[in-house]
N, C-alpha and C positions, 0 to 999 in steps of 0.2 A: 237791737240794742248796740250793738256791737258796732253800726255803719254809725250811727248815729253818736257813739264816743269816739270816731275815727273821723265825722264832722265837725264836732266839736272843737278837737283838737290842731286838723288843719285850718280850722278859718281860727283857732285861738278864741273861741268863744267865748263869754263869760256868764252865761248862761247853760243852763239843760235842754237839750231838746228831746221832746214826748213824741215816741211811736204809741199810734191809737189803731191799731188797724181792721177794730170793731165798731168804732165809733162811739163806745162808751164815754169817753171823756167829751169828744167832741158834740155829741148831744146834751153835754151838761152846759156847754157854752154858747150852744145855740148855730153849730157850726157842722153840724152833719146832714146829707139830705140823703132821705133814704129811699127816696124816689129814685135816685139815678143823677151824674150830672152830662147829658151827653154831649160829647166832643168828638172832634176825626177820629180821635187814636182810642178812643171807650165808645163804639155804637152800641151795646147794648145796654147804657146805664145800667149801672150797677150804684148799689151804695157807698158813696163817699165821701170823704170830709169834706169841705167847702175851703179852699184855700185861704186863710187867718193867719193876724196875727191877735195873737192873746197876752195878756200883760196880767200875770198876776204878782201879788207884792204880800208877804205875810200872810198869805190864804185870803185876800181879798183881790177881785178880779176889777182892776182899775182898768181896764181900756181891752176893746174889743174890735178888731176891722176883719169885714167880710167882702175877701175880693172877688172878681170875677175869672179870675186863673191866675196859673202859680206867678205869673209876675205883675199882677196889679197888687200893688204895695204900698202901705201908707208912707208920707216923710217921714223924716226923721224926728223931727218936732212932738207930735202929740205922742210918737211913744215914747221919747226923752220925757215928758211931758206926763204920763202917766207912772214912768219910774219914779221922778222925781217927787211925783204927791205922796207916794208911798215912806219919804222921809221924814215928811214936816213932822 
């Protein structure tokens, strides 16, 4: 919690960010795999989250992307895009 309010603050975020380091939340978004995900630096899968972004808005989950490692990353668009539905 703690790295994570020290994130926040250096990048000036204007959001929260969620440590899950059971994957509870992460299974609720369809973004945990409990199989393992195996990489160089993790041979023996283990379970872990799926690298996402998650967009929720008012406890409605508008937009969801599941990448393939920590740096495949949607544009900026659909999740400007998905903030923005949460206005109308």
């Amino acid at each position: 919690m703690d790295r994570n309010r020290a994130m926040v603050k250096k990048l000036l975020l204007p959001f929260l960010l969620l440590s899950d380091p059971d994957g509870a939340i992460s299974s609720s978004y369809g973004v945990w795999e409990e199989r393992g995900i195996l990489t160089p630096r993790l041979p023996d899968r283990e379970p872990m989250a799926i690298p996402a972004i998650v967009v929720v808005r008012s406890g409605v989950i508008r937009y969801v992307y599941s990448g393939v490692d920590f740096a495949d990353r949607p544009g900026d668009e659909p999740v400007f895009a998905a903030l923005d539905e949460g206005e109308r």
